[in-house]
Biopython code that builds the backbone (N, CA, C, O; Angstrom):
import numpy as np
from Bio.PDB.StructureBuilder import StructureBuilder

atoms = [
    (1, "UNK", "N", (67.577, 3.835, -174.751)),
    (1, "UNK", "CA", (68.418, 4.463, -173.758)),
    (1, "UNK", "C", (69.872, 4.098, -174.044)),
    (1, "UNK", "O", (70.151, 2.903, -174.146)),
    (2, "UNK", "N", (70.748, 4.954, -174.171)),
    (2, "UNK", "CA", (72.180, 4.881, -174.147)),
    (2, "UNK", "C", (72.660, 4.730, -172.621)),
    (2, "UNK", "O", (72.389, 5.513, -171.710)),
    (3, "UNK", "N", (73.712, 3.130, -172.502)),
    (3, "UNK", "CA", (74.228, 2.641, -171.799)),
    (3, "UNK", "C", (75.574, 3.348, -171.548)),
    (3, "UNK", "O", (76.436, 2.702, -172.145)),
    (4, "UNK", "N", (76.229, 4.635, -170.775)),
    (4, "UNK", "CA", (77.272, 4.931, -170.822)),
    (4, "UNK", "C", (78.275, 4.018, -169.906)),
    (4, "UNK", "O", (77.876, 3.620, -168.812)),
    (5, "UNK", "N", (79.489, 3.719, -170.345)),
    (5, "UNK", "CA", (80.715, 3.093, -169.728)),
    (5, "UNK", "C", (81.075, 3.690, -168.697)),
    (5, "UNK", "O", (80.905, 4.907, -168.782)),
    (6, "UNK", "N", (81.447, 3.388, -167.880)),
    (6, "UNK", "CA", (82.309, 3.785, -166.711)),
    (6, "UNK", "C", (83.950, 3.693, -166.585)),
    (6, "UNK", "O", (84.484, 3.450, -167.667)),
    (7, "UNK", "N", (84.699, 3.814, -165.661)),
    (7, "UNK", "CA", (85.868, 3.771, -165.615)),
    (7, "UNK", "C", (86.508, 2.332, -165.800)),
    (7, "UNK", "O", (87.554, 2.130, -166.417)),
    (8, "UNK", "N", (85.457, 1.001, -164.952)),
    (8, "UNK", "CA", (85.390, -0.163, -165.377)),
    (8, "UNK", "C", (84.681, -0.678, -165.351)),
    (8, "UNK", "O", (84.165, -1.105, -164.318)),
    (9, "UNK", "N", (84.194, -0.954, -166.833)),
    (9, "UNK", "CA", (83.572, -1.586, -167.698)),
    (9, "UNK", "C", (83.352, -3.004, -166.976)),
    (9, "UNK", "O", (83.876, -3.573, -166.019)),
    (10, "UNK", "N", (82.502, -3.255, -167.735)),
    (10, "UNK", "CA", (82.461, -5.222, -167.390)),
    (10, "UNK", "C", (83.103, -6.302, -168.436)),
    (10, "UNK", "O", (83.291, -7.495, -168.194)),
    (11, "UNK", "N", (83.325, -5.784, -169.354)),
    (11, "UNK", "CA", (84.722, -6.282, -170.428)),
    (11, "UNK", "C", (86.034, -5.638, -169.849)),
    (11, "UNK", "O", (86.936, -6.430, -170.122)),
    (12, "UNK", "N", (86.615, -4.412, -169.082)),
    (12, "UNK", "CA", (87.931, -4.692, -168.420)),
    (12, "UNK", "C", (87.572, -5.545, -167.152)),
    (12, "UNK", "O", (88.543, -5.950, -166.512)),
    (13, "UNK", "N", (86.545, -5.819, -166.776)),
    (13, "UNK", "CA", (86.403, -6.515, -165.153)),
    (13, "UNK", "C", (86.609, -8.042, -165.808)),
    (13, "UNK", "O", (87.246, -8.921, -165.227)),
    (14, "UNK", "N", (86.004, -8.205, -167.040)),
    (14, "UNK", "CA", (86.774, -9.764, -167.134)),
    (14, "UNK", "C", (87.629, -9.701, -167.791)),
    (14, "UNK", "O", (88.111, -10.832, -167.843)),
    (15, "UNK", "N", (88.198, -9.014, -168.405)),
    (15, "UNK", "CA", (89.925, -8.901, -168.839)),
    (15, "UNK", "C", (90.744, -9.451, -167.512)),
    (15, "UNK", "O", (91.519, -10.406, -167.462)),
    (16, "UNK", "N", (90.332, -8.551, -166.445)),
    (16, "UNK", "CA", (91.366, -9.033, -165.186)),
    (16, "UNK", "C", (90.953, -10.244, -164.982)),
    (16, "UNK", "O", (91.876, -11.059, -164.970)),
    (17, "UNK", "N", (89.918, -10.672, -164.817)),
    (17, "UNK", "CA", (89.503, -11.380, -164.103)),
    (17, "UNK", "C", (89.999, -13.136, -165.156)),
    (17, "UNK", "O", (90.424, -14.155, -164.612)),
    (18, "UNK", "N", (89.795, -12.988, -166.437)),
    (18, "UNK", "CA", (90.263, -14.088, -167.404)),
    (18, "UNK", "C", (92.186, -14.282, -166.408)),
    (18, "UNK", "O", (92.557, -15.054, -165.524)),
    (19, "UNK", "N", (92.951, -13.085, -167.212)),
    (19, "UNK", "CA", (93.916, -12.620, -167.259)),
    (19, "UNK", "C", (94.967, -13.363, -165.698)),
    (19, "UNK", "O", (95.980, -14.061, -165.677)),
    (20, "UNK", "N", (94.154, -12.815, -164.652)),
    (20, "UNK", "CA", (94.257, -13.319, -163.115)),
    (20, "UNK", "C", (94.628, -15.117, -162.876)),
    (20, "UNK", "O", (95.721, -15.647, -162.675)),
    (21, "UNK", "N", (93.398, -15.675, -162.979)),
    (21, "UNK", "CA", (92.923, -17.264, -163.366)),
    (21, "UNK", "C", (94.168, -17.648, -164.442)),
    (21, "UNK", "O", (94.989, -18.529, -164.185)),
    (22, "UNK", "N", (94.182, -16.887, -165.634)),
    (22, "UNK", "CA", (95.388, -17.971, -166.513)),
    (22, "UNK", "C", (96.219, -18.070, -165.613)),
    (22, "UNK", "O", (96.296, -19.186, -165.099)),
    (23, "UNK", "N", (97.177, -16.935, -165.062)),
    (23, "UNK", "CA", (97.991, -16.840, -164.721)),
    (23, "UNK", "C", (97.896, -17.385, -163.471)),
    (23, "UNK", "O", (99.039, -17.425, -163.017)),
    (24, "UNK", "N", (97.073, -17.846, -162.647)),
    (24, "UNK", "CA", (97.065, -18.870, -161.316)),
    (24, "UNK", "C", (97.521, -20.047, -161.700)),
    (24, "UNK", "O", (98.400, -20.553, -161.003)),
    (25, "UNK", "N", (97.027, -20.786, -162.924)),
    (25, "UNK", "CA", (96.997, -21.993, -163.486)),
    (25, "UNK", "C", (98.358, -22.204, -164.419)),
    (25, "UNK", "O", (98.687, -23.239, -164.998)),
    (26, "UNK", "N", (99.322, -20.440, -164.391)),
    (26, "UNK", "CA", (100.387, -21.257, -165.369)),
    (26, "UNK", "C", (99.858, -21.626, -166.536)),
    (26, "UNK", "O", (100.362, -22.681, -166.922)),
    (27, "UNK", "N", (98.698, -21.007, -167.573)),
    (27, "UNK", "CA", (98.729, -21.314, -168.859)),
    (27, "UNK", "C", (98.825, -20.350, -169.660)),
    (27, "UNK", "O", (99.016, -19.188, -169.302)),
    (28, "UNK", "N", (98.701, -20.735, -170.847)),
    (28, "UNK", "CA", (98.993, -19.431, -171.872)),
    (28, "UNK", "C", (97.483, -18.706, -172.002)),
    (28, "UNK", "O", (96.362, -19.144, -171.745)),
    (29, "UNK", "N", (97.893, -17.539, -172.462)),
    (29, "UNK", "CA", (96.127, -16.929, -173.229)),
    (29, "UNK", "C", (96.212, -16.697, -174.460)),
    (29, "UNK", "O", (97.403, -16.741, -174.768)),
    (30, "UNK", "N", (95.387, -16.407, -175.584)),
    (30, "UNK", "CA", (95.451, -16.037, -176.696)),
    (30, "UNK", "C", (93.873, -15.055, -176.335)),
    (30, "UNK", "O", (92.796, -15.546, -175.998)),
    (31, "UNK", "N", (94.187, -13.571, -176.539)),
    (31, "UNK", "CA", (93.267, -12.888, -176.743)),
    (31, "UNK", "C", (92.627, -12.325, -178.170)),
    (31, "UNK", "O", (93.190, -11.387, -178.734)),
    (32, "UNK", "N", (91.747, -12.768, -178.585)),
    (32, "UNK", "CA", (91.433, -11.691, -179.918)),
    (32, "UNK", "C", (89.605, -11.087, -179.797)),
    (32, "UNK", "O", (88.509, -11.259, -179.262)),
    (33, "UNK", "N", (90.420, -10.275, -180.785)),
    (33, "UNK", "CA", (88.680, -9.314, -181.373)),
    (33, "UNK", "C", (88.829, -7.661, -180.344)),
    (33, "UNK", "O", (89.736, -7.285, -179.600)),
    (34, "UNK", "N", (88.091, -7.286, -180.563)),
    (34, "UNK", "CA", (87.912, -5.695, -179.937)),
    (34, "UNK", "C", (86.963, -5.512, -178.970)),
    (34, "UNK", "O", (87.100, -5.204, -177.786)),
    (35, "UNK", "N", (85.576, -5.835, -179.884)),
    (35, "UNK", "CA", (84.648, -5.617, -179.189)),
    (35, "UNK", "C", (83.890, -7.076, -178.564)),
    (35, "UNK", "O", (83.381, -7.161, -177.447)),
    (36, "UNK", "N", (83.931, -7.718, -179.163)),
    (36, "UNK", "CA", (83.613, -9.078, -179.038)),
    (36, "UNK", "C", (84.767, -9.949, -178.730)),
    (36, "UNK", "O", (85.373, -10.494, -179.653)),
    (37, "UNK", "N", (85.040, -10.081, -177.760)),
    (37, "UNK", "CA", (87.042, -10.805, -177.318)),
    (37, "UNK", "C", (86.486, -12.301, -177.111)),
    (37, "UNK", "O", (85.434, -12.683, -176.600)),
    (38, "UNK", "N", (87.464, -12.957, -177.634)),
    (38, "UNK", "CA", (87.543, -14.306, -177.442)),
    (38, "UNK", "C", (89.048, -14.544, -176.673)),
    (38, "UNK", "O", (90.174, -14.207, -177.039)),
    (39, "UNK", "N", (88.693, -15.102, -175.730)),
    (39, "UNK", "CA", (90.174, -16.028, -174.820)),
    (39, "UNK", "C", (90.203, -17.132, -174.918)),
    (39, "UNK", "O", (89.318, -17.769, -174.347)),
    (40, "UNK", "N", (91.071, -17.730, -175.565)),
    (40, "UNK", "CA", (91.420, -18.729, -176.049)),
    (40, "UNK", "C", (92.380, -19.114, -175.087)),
    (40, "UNK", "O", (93.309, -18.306, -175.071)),
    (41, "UNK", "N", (92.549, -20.290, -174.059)),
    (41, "UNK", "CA", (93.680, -20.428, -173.256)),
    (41, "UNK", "C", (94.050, -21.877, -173.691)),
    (41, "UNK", "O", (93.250, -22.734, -174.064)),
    (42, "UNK", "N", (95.354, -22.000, -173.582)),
    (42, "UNK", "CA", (96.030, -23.096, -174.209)),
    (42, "UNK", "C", (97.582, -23.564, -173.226)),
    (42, "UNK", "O", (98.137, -22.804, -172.433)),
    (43, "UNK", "N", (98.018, -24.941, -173.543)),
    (43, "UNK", "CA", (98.646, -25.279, -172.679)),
    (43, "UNK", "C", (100.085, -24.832, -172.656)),
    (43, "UNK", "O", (100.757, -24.641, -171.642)),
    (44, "UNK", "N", (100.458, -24.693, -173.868)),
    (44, "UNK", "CA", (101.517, -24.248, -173.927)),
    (44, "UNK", "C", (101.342, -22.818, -174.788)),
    (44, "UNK", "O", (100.306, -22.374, -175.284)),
    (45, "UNK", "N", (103.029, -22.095, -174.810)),
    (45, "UNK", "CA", (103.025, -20.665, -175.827)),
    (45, "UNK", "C", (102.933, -20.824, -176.996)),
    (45, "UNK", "O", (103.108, -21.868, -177.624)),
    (46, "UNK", "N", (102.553, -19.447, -177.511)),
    (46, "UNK", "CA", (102.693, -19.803, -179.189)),
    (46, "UNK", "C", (103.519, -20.453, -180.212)),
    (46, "UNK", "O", (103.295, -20.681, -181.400)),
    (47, "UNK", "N", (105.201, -20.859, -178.960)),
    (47, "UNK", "CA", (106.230, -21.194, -179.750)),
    (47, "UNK", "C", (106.049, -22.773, -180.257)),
    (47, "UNK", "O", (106.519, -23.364, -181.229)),
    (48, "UNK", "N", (105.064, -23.247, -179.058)),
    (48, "UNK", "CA", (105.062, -24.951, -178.608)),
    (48, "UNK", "C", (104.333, -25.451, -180.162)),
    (48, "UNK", "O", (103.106, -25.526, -180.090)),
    (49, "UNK", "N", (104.822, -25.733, -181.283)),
    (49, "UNK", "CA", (103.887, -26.769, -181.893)),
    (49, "UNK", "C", (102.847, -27.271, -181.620)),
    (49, "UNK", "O", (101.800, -26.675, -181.871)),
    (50, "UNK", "N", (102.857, -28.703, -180.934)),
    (50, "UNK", "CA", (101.600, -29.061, -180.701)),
    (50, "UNK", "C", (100.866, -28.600, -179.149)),
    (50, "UNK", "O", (100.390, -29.443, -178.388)),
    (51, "UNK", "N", (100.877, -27.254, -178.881)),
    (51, "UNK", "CA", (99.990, -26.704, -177.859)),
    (51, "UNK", "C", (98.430, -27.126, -178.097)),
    (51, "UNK", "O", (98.041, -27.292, -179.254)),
    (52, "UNK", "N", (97.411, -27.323, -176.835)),
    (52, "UNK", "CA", (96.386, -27.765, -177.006)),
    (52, "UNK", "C", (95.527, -26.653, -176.678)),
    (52, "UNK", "O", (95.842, -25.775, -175.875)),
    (53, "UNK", "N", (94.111, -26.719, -177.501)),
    (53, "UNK", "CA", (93.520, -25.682, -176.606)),
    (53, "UNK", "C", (92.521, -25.753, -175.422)),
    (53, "UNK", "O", (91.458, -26.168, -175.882)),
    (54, "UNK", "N", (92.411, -25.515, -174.048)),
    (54, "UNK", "CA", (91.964, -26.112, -173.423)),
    (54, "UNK", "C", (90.277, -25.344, -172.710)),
    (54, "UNK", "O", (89.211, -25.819, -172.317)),
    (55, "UNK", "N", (90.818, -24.053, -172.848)),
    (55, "UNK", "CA", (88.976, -23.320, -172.325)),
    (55, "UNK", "C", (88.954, -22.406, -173.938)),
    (55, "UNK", "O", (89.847, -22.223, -174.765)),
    (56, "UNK", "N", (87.846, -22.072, -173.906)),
    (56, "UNK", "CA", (87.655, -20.525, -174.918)),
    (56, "UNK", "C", (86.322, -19.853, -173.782)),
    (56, "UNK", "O", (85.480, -20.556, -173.223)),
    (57, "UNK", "N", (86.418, -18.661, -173.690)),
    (57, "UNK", "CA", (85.661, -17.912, -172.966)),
    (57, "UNK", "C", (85.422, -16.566, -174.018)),
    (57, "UNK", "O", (86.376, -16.018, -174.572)),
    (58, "UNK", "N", (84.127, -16.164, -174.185)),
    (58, "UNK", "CA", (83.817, -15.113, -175.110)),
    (58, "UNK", "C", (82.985, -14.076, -174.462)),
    (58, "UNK", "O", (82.145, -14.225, -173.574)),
    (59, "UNK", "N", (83.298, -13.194, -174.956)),
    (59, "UNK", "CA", (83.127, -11.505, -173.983)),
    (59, "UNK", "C", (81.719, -11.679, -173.676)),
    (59, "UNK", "O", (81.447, -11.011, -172.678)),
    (60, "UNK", "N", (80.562, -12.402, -174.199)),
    (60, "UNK", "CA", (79.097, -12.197, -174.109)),
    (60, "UNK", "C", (78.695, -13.322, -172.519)),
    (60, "UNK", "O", (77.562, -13.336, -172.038)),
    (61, "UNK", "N", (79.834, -14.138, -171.951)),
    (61, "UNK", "CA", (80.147, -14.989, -170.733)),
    (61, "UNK", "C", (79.771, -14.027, -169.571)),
    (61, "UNK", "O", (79.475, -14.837, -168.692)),
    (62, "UNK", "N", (79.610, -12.847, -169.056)),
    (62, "UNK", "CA", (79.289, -12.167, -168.241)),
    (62, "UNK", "C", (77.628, -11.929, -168.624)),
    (62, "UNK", "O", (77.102, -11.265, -167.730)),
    (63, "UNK", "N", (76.997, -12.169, -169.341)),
    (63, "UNK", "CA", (75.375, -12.406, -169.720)),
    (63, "UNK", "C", (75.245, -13.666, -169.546)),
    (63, "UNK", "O", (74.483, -13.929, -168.616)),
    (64, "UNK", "N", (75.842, -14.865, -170.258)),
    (64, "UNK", "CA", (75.059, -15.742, -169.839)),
    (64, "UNK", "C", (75.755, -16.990, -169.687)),
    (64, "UNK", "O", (75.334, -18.057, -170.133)),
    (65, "UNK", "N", (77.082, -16.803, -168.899)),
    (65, "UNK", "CA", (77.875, -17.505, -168.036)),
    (65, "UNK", "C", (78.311, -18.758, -168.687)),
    (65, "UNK", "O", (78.321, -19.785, -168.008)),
    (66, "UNK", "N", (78.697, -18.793, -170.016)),
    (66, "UNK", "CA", (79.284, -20.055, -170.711)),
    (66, "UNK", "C", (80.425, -20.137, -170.784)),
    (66, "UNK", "O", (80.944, -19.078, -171.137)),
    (67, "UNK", "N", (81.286, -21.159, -170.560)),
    (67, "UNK", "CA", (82.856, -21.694, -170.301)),
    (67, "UNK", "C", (82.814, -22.812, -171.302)),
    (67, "UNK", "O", (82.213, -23.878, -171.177)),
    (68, "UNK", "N", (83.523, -22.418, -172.284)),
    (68, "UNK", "CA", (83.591, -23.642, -173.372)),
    (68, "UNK", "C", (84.788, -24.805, -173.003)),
    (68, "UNK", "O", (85.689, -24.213, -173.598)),
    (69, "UNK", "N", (85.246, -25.629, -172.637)),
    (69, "UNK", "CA", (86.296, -26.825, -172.764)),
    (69, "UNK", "C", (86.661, -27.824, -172.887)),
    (69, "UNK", "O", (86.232, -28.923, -172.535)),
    (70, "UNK", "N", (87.787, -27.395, -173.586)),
    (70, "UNK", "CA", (88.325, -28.942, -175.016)),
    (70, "UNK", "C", (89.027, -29.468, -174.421)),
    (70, "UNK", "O", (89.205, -30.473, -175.109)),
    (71, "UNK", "N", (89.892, -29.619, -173.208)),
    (71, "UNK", "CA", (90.394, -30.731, -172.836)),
    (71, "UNK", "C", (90.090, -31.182, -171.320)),
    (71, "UNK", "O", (89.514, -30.317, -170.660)),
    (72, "UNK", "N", (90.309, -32.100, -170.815)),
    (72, "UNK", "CA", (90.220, -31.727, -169.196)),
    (72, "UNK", "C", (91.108, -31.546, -168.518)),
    (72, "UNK", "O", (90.965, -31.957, -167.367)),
    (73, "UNK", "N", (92.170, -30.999, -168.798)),
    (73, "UNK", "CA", (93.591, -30.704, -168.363)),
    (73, "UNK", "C", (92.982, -29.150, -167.796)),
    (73, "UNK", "O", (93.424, -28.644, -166.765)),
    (74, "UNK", "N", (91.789, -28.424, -168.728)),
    (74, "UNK", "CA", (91.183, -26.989, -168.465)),
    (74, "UNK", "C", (90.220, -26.453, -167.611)),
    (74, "UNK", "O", (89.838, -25.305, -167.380)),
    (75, "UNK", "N", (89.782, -28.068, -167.010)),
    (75, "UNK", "CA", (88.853, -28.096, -166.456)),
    (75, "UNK", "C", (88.619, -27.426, -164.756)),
    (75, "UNK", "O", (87.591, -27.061, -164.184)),
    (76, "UNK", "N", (89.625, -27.457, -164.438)),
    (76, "UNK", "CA", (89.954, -26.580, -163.211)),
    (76, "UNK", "C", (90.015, -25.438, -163.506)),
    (76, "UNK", "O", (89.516, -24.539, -162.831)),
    (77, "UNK", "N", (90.462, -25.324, -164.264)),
    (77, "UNK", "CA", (90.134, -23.420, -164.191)),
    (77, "UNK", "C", (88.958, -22.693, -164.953)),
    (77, "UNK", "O", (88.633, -21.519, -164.778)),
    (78, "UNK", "N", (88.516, -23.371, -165.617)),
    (78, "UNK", "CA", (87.082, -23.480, -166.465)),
    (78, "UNK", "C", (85.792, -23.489, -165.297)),
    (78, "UNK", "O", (84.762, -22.814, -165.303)),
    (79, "UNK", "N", (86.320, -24.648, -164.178)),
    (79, "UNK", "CA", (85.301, -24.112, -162.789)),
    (79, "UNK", "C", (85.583, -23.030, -162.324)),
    (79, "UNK", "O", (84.679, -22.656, -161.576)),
    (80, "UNK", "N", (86.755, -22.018, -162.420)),
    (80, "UNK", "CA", (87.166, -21.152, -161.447)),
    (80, "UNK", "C", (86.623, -19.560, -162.350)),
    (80, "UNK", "O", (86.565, -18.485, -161.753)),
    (81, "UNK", "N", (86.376, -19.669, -163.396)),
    (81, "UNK", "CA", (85.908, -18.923, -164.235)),
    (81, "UNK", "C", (84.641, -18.938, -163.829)),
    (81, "UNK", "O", (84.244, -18.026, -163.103)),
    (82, "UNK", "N", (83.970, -19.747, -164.138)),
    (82, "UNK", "CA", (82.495, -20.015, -164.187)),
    (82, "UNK", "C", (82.134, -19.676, -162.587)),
    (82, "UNK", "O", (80.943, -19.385, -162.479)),
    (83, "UNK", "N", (82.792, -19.644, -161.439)),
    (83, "UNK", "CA", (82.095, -19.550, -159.956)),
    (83, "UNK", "C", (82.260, -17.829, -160.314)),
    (83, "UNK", "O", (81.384, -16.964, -160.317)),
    (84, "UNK", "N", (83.824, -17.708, -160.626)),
    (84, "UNK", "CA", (83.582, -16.078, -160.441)),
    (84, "UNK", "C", (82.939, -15.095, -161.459)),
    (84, "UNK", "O", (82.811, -13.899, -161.199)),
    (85, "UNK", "N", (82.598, -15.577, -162.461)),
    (85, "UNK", "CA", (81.403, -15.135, -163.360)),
    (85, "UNK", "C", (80.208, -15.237, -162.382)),
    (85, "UNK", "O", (79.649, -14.148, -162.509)),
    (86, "UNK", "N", (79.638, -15.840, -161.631)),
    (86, "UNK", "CA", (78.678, -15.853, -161.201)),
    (86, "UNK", "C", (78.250, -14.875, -159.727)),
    (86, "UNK", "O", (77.185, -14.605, -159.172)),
    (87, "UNK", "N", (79.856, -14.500, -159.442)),
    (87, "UNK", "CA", (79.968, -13.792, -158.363)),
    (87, "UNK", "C", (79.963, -12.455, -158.474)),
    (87, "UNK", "O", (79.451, -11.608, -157.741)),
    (88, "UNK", "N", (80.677, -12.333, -159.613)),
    (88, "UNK", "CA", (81.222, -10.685, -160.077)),
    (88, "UNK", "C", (80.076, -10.422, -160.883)),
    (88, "UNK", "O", (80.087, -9.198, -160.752)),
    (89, "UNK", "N", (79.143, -10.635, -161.581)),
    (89, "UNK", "CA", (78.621, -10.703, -162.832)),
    (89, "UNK", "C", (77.500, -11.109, -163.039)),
    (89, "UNK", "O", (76.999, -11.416, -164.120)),
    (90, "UNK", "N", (76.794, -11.147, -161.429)),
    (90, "UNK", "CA", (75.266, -11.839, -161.340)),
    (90, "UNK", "C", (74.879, -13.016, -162.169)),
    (90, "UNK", "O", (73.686, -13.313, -162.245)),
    (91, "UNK", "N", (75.771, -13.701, -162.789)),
    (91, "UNK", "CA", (74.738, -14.728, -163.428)),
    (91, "UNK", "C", (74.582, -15.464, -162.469)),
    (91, "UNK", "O", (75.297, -15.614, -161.479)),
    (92, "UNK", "N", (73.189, -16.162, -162.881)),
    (92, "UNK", "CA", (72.481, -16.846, -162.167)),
    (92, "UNK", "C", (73.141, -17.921, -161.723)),
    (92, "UNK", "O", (73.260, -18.202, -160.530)),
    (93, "UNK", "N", (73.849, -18.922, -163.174)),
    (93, "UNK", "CA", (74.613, -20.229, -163.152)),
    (93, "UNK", "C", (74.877, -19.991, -164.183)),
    (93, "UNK", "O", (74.401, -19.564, -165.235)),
    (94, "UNK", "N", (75.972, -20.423, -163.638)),
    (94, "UNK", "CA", (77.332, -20.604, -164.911)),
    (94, "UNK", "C", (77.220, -21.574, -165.373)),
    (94, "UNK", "O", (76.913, -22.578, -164.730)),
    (95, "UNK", "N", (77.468, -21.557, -166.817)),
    (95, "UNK", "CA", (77.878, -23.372, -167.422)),
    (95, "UNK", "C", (78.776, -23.537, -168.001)),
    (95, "UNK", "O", (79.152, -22.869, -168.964)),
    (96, "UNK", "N", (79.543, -24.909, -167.294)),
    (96, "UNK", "CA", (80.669, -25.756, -168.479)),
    (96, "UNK", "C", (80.071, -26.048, -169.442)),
    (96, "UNK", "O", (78.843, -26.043, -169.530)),
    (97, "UNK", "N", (80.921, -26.371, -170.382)),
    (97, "UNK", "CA", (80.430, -26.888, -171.795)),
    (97, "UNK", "C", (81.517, -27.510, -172.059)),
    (97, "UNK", "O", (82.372, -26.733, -172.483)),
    (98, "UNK", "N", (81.989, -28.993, -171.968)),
    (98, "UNK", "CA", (82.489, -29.741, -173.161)),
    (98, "UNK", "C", (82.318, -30.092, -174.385)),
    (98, "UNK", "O", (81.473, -30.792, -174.942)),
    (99, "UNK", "N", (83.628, -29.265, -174.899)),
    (99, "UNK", "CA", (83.377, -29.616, -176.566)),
    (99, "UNK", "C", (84.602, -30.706, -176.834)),
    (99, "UNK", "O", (85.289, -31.285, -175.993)),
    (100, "UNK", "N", (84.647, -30.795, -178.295)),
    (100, "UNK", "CA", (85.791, -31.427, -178.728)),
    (100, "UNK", "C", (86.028, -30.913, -180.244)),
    (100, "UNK", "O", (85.259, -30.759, -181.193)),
    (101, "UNK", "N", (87.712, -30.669, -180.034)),
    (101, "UNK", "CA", (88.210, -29.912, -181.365)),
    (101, "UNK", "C", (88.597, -30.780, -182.100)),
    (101, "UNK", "O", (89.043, -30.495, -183.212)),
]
sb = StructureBuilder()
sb.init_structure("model")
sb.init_model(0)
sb.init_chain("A")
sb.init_seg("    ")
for serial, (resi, resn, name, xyz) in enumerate(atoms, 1):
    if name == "N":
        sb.init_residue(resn, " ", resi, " ")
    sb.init_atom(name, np.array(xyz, "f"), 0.0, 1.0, " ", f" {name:<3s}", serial, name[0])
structure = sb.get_structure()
């Protein structure tokens, strides 16, 4: 069966929804890929040298609710991701994931 798109998608519903959250928290984003998007949010802009990176969130996070984060400076908004993934987006439970880069 072919899945047709709608007007909004569930990749623009977390576009806003990433997009929203950085910008509550005052951090930077780094978006890449097309179909498969990775958000990369980091503490400072691209200009800052040593900027850190602090969540990565990847477009397949609305299936099965994973919040990756490398520092705990990210960690507040890494919960705020993960509740509203679970709200907007039926997952069951969301999960943090601490890594280290």
């Amino acid at each position: 069966m072919v899945k047709i798109q709608g007007p909004q998608s569930e990749y623009d519903r977390l576009d806003a929804l990433v997009h929203e959250l950085v910008a509550e928290h005052g951090l930077h984003l780094d978006l890449t890929g097309w179909t498969r998007k990775t958000y990369d949010v980091y503490d400072g802009d691209g200009r800052h040298p040593q900027r850190k990176l602090l969540v990565r969130v990847e477009s397949f996070a609305t299936t099965n609710g994973e919040v990756e984060v490398f520092d705990e400076a990210g960690m507040g908004l890494a919960e705020a991701i993960a509740t509203r993934l679970e709200a907007e987006f039926g997952v069951a439970e969301a999960v943090v994931v601490r890594k280290s880069r």
